[in-house]
Backbone bond lengths (Angstrom), bond angles and torsions (degrees), N, CA, C in turn:
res aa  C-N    CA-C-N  psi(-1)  N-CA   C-N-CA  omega(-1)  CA-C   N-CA-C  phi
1 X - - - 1.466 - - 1.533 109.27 -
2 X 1.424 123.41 125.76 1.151 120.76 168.24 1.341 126.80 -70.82
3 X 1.351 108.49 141.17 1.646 109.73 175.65 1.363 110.79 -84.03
4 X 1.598 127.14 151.20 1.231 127.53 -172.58 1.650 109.35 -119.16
5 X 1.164 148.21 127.75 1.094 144.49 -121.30 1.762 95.75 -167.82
6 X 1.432 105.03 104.71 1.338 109.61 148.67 1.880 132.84 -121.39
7 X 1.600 97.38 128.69 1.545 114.25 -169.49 1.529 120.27 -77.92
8 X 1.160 109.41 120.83 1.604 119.54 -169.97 1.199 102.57 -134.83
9 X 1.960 108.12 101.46 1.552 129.80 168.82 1.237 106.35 -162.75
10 X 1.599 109.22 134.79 1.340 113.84 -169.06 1.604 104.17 -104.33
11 X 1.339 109.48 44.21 1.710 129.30 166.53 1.977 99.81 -135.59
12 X 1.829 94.82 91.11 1.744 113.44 175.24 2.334 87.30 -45.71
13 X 1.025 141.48 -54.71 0.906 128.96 -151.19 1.577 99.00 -71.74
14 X 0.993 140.65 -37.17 1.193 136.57 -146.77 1.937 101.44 -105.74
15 X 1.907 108.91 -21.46 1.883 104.07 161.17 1.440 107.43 -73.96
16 X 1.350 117.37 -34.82 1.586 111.25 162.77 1.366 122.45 -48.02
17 X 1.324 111.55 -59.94 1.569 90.72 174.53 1.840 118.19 -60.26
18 X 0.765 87.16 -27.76 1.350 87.66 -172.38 1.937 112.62 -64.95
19 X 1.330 99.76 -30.91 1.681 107.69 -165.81 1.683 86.60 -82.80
20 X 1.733 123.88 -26.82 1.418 101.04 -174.38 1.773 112.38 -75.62
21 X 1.252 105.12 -37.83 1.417 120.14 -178.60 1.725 121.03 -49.46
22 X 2.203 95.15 -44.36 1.353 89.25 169.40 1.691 133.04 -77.72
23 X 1.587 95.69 -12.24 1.488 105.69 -159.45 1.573 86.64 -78.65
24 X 1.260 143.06 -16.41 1.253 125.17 -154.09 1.613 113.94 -106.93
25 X 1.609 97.78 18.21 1.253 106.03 164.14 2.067 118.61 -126.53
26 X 1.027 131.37 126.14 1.356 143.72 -163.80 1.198 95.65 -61.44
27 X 1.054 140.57 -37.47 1.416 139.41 -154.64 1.828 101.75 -94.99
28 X 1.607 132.05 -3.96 1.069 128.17 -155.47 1.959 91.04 -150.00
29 X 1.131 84.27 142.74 2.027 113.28 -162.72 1.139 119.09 -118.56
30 X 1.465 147.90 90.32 0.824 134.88 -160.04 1.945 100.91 -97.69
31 X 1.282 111.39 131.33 1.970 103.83 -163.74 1.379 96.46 -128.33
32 X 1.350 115.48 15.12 1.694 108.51 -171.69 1.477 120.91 165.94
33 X 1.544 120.81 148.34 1.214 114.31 172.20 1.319 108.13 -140.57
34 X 1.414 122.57 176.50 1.203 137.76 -177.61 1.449 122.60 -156.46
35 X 1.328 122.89 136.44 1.584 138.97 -166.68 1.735 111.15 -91.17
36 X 1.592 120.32 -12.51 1.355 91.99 -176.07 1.782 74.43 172.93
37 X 1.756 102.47 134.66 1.497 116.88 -170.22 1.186 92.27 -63.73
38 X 1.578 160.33 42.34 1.353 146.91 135.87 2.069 97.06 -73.55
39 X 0.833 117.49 -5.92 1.616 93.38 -153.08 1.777 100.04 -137.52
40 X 1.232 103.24 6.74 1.723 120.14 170.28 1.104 111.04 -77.64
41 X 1.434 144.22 -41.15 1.543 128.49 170.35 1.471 108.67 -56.35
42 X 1.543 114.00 -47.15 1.805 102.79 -157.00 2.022 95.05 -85.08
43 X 1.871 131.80 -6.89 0.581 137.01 140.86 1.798 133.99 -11.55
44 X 1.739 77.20 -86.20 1.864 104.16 166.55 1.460 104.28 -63.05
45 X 1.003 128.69 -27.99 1.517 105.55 -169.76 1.373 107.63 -93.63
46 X 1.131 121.47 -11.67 1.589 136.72 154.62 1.194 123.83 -22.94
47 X 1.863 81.09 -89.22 1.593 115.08 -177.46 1.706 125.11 -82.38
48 X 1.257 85.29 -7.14 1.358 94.98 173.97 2.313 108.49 55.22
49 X 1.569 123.96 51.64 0.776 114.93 -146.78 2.124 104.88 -94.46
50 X 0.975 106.20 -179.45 1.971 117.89 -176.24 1.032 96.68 -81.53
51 X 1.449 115.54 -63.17 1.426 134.47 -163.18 1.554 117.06 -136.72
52 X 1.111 130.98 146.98 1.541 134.78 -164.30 2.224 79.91 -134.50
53 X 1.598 105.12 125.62 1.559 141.93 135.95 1.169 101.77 -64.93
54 X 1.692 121.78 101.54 1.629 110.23 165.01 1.109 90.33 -131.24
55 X 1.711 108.66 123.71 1.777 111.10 150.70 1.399 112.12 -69.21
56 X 1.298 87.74 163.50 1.911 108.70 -165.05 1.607 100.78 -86.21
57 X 1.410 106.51 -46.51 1.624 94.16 -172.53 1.428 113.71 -96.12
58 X 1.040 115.94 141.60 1.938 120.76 -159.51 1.366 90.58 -149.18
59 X 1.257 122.59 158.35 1.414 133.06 -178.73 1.476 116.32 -85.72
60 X 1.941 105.65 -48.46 0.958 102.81 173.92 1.566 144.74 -96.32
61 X 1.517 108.03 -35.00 1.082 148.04 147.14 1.660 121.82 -102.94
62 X 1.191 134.79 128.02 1.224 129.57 -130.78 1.884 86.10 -129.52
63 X 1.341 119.28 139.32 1.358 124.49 166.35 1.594 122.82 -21.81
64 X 1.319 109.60 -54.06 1.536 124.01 -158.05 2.177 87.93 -75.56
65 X 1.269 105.86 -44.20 1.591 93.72 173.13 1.256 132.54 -78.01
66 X 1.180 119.10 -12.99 1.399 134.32 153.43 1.342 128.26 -50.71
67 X 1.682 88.02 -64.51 1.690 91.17 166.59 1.809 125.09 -54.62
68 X 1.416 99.06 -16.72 1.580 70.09 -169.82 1.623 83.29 -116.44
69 X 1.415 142.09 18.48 1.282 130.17 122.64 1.721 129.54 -54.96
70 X 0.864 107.62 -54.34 1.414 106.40 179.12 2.329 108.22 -60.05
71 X 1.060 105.77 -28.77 1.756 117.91 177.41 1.724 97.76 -70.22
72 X 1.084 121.05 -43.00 1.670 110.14 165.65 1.291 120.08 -49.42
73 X 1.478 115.65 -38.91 1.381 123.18 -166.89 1.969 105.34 -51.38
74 X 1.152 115.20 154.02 1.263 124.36 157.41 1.553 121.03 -59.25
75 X 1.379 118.09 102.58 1.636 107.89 170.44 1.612 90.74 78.02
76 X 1.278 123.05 62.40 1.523 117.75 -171.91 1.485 97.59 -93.02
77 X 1.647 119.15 143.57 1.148 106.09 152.83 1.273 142.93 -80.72
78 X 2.013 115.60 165.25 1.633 102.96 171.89 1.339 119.60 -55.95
79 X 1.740 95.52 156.38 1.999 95.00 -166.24 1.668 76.74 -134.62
80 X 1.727 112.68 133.66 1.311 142.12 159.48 1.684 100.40 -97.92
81 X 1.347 113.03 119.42 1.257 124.21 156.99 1.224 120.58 -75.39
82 X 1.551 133.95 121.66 1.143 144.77 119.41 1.872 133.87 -19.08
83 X 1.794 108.94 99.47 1.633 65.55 173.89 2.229 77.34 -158.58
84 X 0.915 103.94 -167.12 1.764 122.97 -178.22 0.821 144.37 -98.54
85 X 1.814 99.23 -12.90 1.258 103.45 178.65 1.799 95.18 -147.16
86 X 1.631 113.48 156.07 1.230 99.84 -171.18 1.801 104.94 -90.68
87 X 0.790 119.84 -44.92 1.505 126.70 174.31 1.526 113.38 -75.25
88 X 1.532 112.52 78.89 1.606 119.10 177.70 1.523 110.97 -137.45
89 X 0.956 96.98 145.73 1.707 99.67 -152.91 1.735 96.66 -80.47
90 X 1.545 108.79 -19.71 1.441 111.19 166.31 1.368 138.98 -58.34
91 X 2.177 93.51 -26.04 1.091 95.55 -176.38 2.148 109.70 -79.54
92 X 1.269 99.08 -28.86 1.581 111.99 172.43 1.344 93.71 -53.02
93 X 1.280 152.90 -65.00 1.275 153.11 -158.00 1.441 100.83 -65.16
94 X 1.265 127.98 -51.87 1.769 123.72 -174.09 1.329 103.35 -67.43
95 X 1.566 137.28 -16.65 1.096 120.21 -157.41 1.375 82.87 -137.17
96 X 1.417 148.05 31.40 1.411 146.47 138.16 1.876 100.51 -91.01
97 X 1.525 117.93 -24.75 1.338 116.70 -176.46 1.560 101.15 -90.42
98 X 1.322 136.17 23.34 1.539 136.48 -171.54 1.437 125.95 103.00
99 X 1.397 109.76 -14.07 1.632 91.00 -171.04 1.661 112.10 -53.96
100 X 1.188 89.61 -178.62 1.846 94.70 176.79 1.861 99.90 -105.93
101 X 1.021 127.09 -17.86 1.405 124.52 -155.88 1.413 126.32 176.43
102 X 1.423 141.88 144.14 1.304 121.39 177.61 1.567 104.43 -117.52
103 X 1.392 118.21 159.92 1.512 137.19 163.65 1.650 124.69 -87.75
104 X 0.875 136.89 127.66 1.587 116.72 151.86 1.239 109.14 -83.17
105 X 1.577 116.57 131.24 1.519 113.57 170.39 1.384 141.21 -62.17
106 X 1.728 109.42 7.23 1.702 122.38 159.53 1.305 100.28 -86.91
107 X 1.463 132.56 -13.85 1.571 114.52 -160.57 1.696 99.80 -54.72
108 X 1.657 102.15 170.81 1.570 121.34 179.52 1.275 112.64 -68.09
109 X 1.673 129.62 140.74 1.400 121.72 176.75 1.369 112.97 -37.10
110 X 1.542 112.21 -62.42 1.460 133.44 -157.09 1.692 101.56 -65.69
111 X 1.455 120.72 -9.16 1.502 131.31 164.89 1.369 110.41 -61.62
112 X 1.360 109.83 -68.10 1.150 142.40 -154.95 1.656 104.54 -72.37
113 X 1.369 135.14 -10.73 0.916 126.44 -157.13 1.668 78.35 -144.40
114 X 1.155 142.29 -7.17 1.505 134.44 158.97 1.483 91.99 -92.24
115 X 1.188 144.06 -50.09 1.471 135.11 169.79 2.040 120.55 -11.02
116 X 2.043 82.31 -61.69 1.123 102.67 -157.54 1.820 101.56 -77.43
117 X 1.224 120.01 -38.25 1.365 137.39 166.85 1.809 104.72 -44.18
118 X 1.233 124.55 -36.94 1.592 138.63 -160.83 1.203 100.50 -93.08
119 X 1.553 130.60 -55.47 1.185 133.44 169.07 1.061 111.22 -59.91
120 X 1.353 157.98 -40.36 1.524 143.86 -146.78 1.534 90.03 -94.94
121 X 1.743 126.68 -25.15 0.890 119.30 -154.43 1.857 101.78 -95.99
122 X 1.677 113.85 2.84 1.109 98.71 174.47 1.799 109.19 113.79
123 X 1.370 98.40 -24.62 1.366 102.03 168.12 1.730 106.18 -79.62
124 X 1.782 86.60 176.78 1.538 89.76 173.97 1.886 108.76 -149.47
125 X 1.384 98.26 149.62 1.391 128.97 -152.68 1.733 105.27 -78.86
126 X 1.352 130.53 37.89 1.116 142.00 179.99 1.122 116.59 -127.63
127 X 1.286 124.37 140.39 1.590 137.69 174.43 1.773 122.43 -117.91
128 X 1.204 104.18 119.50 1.272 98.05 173.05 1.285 143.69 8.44
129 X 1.480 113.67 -59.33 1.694 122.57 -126.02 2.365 64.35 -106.55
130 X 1.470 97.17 -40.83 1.732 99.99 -165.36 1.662 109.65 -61.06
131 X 1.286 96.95 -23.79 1.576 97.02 -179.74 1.565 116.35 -66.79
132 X 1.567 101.27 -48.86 1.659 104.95 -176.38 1.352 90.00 -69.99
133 X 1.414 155.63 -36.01 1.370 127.32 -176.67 1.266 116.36 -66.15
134 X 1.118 102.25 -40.78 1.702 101.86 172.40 1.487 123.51 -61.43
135 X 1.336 106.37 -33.98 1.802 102.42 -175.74 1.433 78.78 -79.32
136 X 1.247 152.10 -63.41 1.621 123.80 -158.93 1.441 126.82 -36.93
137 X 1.083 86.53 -48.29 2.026 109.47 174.08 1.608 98.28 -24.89
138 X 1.859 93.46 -68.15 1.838 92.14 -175.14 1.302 130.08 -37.05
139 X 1.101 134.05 -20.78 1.591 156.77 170.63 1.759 95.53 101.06
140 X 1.764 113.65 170.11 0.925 118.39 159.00 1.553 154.78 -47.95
141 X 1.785 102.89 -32.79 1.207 132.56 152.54 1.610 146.00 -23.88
142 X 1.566 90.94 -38.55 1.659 98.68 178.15 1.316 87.36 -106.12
143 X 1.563 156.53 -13.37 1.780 152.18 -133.47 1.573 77.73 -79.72
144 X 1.021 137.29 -58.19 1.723 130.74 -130.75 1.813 81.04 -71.20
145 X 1.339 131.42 -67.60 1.383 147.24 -137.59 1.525 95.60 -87.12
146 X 1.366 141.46 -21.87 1.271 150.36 149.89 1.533 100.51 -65.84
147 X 1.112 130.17 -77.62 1.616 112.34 -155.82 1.459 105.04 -63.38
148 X 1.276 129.03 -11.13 1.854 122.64 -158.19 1.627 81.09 -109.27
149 X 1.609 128.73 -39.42 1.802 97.84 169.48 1.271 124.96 -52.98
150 X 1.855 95.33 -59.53 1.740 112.97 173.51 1.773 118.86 -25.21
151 X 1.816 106.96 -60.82 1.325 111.73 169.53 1.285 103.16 -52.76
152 X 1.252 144.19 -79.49 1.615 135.17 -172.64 1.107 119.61 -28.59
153 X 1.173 139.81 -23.61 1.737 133.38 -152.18 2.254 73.64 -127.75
154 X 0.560 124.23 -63.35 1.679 116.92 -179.74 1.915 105.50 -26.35
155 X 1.290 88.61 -62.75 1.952 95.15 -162.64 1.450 88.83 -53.76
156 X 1.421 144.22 -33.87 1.463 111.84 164.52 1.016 142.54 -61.47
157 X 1.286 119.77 25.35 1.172 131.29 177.54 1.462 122.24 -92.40
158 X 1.330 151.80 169.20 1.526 135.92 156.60 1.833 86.56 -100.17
159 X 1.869 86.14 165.82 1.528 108.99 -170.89 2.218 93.94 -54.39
160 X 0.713 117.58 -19.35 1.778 115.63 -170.66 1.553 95.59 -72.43
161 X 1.221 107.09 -83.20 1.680 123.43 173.19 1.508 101.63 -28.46
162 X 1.323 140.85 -53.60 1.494 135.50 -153.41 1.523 91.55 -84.84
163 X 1.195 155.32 -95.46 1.764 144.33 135.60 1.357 118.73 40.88
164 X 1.330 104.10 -46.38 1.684 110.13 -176.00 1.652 101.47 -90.13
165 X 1.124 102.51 -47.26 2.200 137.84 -171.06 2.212 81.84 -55.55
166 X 1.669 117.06 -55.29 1.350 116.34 -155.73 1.821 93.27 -89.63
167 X 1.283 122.39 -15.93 1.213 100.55 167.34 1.669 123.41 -104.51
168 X 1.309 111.47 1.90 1.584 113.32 153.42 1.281 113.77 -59.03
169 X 1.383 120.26 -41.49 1.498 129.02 -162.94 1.461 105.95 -77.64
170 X 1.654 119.49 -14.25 1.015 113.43 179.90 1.665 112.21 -86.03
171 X 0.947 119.16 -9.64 1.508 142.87 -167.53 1.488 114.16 82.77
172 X 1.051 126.64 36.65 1.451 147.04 174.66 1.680 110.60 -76.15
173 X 1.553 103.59 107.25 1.282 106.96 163.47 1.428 130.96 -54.27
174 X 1.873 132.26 162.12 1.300 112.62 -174.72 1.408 121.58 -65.78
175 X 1.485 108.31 -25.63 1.600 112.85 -176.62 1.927 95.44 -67.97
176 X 1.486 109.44 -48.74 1.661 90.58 -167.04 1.512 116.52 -58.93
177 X 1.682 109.52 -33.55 1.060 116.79 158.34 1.805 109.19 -31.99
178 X 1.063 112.67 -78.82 1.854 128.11 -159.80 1.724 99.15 -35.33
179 X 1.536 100.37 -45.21 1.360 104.96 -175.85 1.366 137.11 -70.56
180 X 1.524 83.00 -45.16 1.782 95.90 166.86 1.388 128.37 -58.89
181 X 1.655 113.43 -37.24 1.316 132.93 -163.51 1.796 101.30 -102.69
182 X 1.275 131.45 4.28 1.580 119.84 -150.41 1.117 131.59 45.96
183 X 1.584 130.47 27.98 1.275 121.40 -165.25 1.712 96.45 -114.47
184 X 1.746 114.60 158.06 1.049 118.31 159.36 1.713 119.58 -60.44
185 X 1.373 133.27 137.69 1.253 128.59 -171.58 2.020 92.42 -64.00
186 X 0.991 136.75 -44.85 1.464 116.08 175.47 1.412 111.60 -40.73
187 X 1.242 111.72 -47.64 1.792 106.59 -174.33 0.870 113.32 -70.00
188 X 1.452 126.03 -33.71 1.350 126.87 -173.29 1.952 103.64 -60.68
189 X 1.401 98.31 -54.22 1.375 101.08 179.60 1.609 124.42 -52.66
190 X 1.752 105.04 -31.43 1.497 94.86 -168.55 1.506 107.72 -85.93
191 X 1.893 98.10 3.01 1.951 99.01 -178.46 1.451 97.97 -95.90
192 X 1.518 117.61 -10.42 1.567 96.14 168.57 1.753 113.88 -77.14
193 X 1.678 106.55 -28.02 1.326 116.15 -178.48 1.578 98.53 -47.14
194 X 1.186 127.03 -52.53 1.509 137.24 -143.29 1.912 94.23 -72.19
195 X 1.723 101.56 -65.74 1.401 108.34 165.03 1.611 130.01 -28.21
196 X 1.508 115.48 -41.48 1.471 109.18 173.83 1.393 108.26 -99.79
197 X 1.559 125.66 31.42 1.421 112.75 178.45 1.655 78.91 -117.39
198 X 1.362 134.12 -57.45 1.027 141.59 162.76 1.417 135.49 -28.46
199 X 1.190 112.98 -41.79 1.179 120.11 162.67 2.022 122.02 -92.58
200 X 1.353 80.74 -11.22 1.853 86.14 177.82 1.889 102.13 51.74
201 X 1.420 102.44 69.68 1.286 119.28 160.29 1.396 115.29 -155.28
202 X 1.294 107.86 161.60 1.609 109.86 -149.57 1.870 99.78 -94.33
203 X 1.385 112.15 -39.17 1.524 85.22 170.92 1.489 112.69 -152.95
204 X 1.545 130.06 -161.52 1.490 114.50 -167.85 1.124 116.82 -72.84
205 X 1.697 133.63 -11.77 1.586 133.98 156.55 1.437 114.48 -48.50
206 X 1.218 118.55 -39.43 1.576 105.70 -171.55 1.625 105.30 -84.90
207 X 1.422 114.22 -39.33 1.358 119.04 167.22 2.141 109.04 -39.42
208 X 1.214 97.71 -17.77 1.637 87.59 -162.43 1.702 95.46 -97.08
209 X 1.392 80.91 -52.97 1.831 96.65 154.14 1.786 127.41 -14.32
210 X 1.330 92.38 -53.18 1.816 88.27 -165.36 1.481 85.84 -101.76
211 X 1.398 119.08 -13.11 2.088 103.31 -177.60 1.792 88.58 -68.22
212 X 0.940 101.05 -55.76 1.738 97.97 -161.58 1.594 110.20 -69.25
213 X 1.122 125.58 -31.27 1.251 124.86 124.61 1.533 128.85 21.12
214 X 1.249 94.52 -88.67 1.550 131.04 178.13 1.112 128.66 -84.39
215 X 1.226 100.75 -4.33 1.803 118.75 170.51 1.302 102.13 -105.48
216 X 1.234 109.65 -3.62 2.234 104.86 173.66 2.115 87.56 57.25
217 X 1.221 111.15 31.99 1.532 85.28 172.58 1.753 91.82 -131.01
């Protein structure tokens, strides 16, 4: 199945690279682009895209508002942020407003196009060690009132759900999940299904989100 892929950066040199990198894999579609998060909703509703490339900084409309325009949409697609630096408090903001994951724009083609393959498929584009840098960013200030919600919305969980909930947060795929835990990767998947209906969050970043959260780490 091909992935469908629309590019949102208001640097023409840098959707070029990007349209050569994606085109040079069969499995990935490039159906559209866009110059500046004003013009990504009527975009997506266009192209109808898998996954949306949105850089964060835009002149006019800015990544982080996009993203959580395009998350209103009906049947919205996953959105990979674009951005320069890995520790940016913008990127915590695009991916507290829905993204699924962020990029650095040096990463490797063959990254960037397993990225995009990972996301459409439901995974998500975050690593551990990047999350706690990023929640530091937020400052100390909000930690107390984040980990004591985070804990609240967790204890609804049963001991199965919290296991699955603590190894998303680790950045554990569903298969490592399957392995670690004994579960078939279907189950594993339909207990992440359960987790974002349960927790009323849109995808496995925020799920990792409120574990770490709740770990004050």
């Amino acid at each position: 199945m091909v992935t469908r892929v629309l590019l949102v950066d208001d640097d023409p040199l840098v959707r070029a690279g990007l349209q050569i990198i994606l085109s040079s894999s069969d499995e990935v579609e490039v159906v559209g682009e866009a110059a500046d998060g004003a013009e990504v909703v009527a975009a997506v509703q266009s192209h109808r895209p898998d996954v949306v490339l949105m850089d964060i900084r835009m002149p006019v409309v800015d990544g982080i508002a996009a993203t959580t325009a395009v998350r209103r949409l009906a049947d919205p697609p996953h959105v990979i942020v674009l951005t320069t630096f890995q520790a940016d408090e913008h990127v915590m903001s695009a991916l507290r407003a829905g993204a699924d994951g962020f990029l650095l724009k040096d990463t490797p083609p063959a990254e960037i196009i397993n990225a995009v393959r990972l996301v459409a498929a439901g995974e998500a584009m975050l690593s551990p060690s990047v999350t706690r840098t990023l929640l530091a960013h937020l400052g100390d200030d909000e930690a107390a009132e984040r980990r004591r919600t985070a804990a609240e919305r967790l204890s609804a969980l049963t001991d199965r759900e919290r296991e699955v909930a603590d190894a998303v947060g680790s950045g554990a795929s569903n298969a490592e999940i399957a392995a670690s835990l004994f579960m078939s990767a279907p189950t594993v998947k339909a207990h992440v299904s359960r987790l974002l209906t349960k927790l009323a969050v849109a995808n496995r970043v925020h799920i990792a989100i409120l574990v770490h959260d709740a770990r004050g780490s």
